[in-house]
N, C-alpha and C positions, 0 to 999 in steps of 0.2 A: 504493500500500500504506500510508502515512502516515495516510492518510483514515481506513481501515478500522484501523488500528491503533489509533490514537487513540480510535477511535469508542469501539473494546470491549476497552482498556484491562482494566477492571476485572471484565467478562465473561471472560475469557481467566485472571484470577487466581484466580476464584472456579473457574472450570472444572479450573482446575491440580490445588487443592486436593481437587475432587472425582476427579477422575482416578487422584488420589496414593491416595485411599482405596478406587476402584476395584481398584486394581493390589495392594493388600495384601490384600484383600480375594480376589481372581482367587488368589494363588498359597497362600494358606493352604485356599481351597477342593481346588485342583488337586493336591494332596498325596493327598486320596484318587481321583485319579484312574489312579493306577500302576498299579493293580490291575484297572480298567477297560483299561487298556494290556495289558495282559499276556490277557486275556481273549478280547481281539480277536482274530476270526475270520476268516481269507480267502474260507474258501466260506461264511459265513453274509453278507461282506458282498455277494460274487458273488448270493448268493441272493435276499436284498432289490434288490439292480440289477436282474436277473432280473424277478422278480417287477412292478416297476414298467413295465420294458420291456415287457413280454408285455403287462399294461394296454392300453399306449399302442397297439403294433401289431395286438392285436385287436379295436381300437375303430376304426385307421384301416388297412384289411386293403390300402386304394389307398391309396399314397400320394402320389397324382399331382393327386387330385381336389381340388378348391377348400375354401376354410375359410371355413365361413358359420356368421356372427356376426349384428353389426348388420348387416353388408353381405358379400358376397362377394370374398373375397379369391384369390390363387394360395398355391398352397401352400408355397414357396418364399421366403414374406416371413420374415422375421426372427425370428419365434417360434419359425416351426417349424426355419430355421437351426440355432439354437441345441437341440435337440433334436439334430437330426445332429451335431455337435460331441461331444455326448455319446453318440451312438450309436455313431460312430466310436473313442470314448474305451473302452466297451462289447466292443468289437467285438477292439481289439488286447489286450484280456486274456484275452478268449471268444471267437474267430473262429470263430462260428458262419456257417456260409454265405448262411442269410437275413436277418441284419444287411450283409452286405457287399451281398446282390442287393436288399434292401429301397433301401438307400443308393440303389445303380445305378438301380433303376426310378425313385426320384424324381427323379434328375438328367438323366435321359434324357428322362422325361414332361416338364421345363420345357428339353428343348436344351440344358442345360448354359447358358444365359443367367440376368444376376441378375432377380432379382426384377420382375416387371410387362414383363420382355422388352427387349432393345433393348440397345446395347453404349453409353451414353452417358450412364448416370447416374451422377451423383454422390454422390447420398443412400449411407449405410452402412449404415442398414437394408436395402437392397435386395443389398447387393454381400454380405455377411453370407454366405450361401448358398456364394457364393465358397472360404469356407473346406474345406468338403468337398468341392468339386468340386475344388479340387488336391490334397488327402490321396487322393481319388480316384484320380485321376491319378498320385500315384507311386505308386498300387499295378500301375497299370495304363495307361503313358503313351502313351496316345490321343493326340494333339493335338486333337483336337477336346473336350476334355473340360477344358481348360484355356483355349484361344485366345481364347475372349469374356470371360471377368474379367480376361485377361492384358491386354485391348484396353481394356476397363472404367480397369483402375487407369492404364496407358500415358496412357490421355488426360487426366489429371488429374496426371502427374506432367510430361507437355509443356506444361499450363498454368502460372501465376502464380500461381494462386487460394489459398493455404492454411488459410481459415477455416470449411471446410465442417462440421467437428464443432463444433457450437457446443452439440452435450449430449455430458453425459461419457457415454451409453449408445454413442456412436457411436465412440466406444477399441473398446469389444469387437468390435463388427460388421464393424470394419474395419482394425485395425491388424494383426490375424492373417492378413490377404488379404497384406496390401505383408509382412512380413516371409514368410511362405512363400512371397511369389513370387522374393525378395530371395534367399532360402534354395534355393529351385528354381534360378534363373538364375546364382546366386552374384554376384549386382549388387547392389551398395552403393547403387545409385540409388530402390531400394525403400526402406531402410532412411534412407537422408536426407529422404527426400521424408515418409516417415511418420513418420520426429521433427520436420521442420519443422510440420507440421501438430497432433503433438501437444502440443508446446511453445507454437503458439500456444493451442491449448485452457486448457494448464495453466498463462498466463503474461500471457495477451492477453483473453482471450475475457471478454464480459462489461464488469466495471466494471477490472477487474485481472487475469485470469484467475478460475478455476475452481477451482482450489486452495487449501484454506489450508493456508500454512505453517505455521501454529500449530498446527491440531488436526489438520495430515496427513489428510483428509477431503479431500471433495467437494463443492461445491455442484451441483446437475443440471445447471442452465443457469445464465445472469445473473436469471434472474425471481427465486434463491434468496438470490444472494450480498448482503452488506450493503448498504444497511440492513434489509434483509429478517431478524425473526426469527420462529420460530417462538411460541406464545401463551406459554409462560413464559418470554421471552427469548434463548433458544437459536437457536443454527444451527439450520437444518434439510438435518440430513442425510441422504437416502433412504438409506434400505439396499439396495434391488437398485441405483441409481442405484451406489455405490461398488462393490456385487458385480460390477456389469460393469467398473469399472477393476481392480481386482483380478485379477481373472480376464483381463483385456486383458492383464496385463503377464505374467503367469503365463505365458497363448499365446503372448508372442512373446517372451518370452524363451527359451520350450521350443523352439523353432526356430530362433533366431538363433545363428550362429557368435558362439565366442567372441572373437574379435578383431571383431565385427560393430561398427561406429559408434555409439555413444550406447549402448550396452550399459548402462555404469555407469548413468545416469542411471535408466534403468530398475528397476534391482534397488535403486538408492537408495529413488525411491518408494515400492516394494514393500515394503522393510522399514519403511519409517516407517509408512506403511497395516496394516503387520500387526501393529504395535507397539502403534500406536492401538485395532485392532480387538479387539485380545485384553484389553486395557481396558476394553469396554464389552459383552461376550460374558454374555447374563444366565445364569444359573445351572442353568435348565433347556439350556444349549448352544445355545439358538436368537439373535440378534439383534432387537432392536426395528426396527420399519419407519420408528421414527427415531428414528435412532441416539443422538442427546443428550437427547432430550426425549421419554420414553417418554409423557405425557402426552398427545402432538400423536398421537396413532393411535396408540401404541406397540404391543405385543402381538407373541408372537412371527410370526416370516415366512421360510417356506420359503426362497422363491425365493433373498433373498437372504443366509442363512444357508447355502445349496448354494454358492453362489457364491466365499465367507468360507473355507467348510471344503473346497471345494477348491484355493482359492489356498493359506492355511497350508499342508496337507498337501503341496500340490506342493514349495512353500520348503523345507519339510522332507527329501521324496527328493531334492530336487535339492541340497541343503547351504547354501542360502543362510539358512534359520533353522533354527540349532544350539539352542537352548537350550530346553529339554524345553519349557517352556510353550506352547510354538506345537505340538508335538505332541500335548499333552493339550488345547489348546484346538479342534485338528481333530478328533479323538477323539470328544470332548466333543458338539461341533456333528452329526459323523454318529448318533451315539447317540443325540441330540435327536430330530431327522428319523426314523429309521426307530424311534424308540418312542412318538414322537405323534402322528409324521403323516402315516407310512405306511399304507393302511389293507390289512385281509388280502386284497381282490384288488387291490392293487396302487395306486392312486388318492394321489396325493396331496394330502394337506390344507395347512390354512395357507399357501395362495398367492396372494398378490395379482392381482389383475386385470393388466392393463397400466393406466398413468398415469405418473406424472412426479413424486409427491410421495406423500406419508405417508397424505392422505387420501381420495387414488384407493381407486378397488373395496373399500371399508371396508363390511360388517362382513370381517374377515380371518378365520375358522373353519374348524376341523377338514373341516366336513361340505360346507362351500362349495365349490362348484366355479368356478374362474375361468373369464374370459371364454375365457381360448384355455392348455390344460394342458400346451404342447408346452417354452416355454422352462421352467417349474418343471422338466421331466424331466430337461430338458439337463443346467441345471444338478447336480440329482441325480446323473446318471450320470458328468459330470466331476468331482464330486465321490469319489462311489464310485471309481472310477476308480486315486485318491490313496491311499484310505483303502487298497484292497485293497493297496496295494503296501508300507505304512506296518505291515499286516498278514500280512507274510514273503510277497504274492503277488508275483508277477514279469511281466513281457510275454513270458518266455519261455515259450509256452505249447505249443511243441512239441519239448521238450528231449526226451531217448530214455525218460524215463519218462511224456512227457506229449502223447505225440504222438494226433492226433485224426484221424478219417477224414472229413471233413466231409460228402463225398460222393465217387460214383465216377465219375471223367473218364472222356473216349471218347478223349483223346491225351496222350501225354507231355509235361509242359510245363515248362518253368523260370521262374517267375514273378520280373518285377524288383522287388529288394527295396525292403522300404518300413521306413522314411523311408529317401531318399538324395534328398542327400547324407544322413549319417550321424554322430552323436556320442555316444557311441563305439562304442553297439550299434545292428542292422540284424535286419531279419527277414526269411531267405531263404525261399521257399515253392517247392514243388514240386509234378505232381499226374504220378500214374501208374494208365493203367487195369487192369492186373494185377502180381501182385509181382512184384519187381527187385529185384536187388543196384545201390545207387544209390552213387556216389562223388560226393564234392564236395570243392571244393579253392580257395582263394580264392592269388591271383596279382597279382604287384606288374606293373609297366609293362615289368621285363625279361626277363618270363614264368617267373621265378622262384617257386616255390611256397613262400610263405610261412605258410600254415594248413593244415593238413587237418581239415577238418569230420567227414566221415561218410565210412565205406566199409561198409554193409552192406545187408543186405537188408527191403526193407518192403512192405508187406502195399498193395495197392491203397487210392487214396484221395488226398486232398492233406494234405501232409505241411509241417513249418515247422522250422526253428531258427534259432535267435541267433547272432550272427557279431558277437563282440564285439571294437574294435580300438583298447580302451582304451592297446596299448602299444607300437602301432604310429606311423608320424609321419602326416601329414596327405596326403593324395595319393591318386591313381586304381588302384582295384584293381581284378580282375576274379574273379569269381565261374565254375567252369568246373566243369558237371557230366557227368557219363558214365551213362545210365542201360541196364543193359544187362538188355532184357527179351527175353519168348522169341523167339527166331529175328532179333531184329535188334539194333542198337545207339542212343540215341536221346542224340547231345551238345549241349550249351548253352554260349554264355558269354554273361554279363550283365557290365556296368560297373558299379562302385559310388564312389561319391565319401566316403571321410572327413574332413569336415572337425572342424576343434579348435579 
């Protein structure tokens, strides 16, 4: 670090100064954004999500089949991953039934294996896919719907090896695998193994790591970091390059217990990234495609502007960034996106191709369609996702005034809630093929009844609520339902784990 310190001394001072005037600049702007705040709509942002989903799924009606490009790919590489992430994201605010079977048929079409087949790679764009196949999985614990990424990461955490992310896009693809499976098994052994790896990314990798401490950024790989600068002397910092750390830390913090190992380290970075980022947020709410030197390609960029405005937003529901600016700066960023480059059927503009730097897949335009539309989506819809919630929506989306019939089952079922384990809320589902008076009742370990959810009667259909256990202690409860339809009686009990 001496080296690089020294090197850009006086780059670093000059940048201070410019930063400083950024940042007075950002919150004298953001003063009329209150009002923009106050504006914001849950079903118009529901609608625009909407809207671009329907796009995406009536363009790809299989989503099983190959993605041809320059070449033929499986449909399960990393672009389209990242896509599911967001469909999934989609899905627990709108549990529409053809979001959850769309999911299902893609993961059934590739066996529930990552990327190109095979239980033994390493690469994280392949294991990516991973991510939805265990959100999958605790909606619906199959074992077979988890057991080949479960084998995937096992063999990589019995190896030595810890340098396989050697680009920061490989944080997203795959640190959200090790911490939900960490989260699934309640084994610390995920969550060590995927700090030791990410540490060496953000510490080792390169000429010093990946990281600078200074501008709290990203270099991609080592091709970036010094002496490498950009043509007017700048870093070059990609913008979807850091939207996938951002959004890496976002993921597994959303999933890691709170007493989870290296926690802190996590929400450290996160805040410094988000600190830096709301600094250099241009005025239209979009980000440059590099980030320091709009000159090097700058112009605004979806992808990784979805990526930005759903990390903020998330920091924001989740309380880790209190101070209005990060909500007006997510705000801001959504409002960008769906007033420039959204377009009315759904298409999104301003998305980079795939590449590794600023001036990959350039010209960057409205009307251009990138090589492959699936991660711009993802990101969209995790982003949406934030926004809706930042905008009074909730994941409670079958509270007794909000309950949906998504379709009508052939048996009574007591579906296991998802997420569990659980912090501090859980979404129980139930499906029944004619009405019933349904009881539900959640139960400590001494079969004590400590909740009463529901006791009444509902109308055919699959049915949800929230089981929040904000004020309960940490430990194994059970979920115990009674549903009593005509002429017979139809009882459940599911486990559910809270963990704090």
């Amino acid at each position: 670090m001496n080296r690089k310190k020294t090197t850009l001394h006086f780059r670093y001072e000059k940048r201070n100064l410019l930063i400083t005037s950024w940042i007075i600049l950002f919150v004298l702007v953001n003063v009329t954004l209150l009002k923009a705040q106050d504006s914001l709509n849950k079903a118009d942002v529901l609608e625009k999500m909407t809207l671009a989903n329907d796009y995406f799924m009536n363009k790809w009606p299989d989503p099983t089949v190959n993605i041809v490009t320059d070449k033929s790919r499986p449909s399960n590489i990393w672009t389209r991953a990242t896509y599911y992430e967001g469909l999934m994201a989609i899905y627990r605010i709108d549990p529409k039934e053809i979001y959850f079977n769309y999911a299902v048929q893609w993961a059934e079409g590739h066996s529930w294996e990552p990327a190109y087949g095979g239980t033994t790679t390493r690469n994280a764009d392949d294991q990516a896919c991973g991510q939805t196949y265990i959100e999958l999985y605790q909606i619906d614990q199959q074992p077979r719907r988890i057991e080949k990424i479960k084998t995937v990461i096992d063999r990589m955490i019995n190896s030595s090896k810890i340098d396989d992310w050697w680009w920061i896009d490989a944080l997203q693809m795959a640190m959200p695998v090790f911490a939900k499976l960490g989260a699934v098994y309640q084994d610390t052994t995920y969550f060590n193994r995927m700090y030791d790896m990410y540490m060496f990314t953000k510490t080792q990798q390169g000429d010093s790591g990946l990281y600078n401490n200074e501008d709290h950024l990203w270099w991609r790989d080592k091709d970036f970091d010094p002496p490498h600068t950009s043509p007017n002397g700048e870093d070059t910092y990609w913008s979807r390059g850091n939207g996938w750390v951002l959004a890496a830390l976002a993921r597994v913090l959303d999933v890691m217990p709170d007493d989870a190992p290296h926690r802190d380290e996590y929400i450290t970075t996160f805040k410094e990234m988000a600190e830096a980022l709301i600094a250099i947020q241009r005025e239209d709410g979009f980000w440059n495609v590099s980030l320091h030197d709009p000159d090097e390609y700058g112009g605004k960029e979806t992808s990784g502007t979805a990526f930005f405005t759903f990390g903020l937003a998330w920091g924001v529901n989740n309380g880790l960034l209190t101070d209005s600016v990060y909500k007006n700066a997510a705000i801001k960023g959504w409002e960008g996106m769906v007033n420039n480059a959204l377009h009315e059927d759904g298409f999104l503009g301003y998305v980079q191709s795939t590449g590794k730097q600023p001036s990959d897949g350039q010209p960057v335009t409205y009307d251009k369609a990138p090589n492959f539309e699936d991660y711009g989506l993802g990101a969209f819809l995790l982003a949406g996702s934030e926004i809706y919630k930042i905008a009074g929506g909730t994941t409670d989306i079958s509270s007794e005034n909000k309950t949906r019939n998504l379709a009508i089952p052939t048996v009574a079922t007591l579906y296991p809630a998802f997420p569990n384990p659980f912090n501090p809320q859980t979404t129980i589902s139930f499906a029944i093929p004619k009405a019933a008076v349904v009881s539900i009742n959640i139960y400590d370990i001494n079969g004590r009844v400590i909740r009463k959810l529901v006791n009444k009667k509902y109308q055919a259909g699959v049915h949800r609520i929230i089981f929040d256990g904000k004020n309960l202690a940490s430990g194994v409860y059970f979920v115990h339902s009674i549903m009593q339809l005509p002429g017979k009686q139809a009882i459940f009990t599911k486990k559910i784990i809270l963990q704090k």
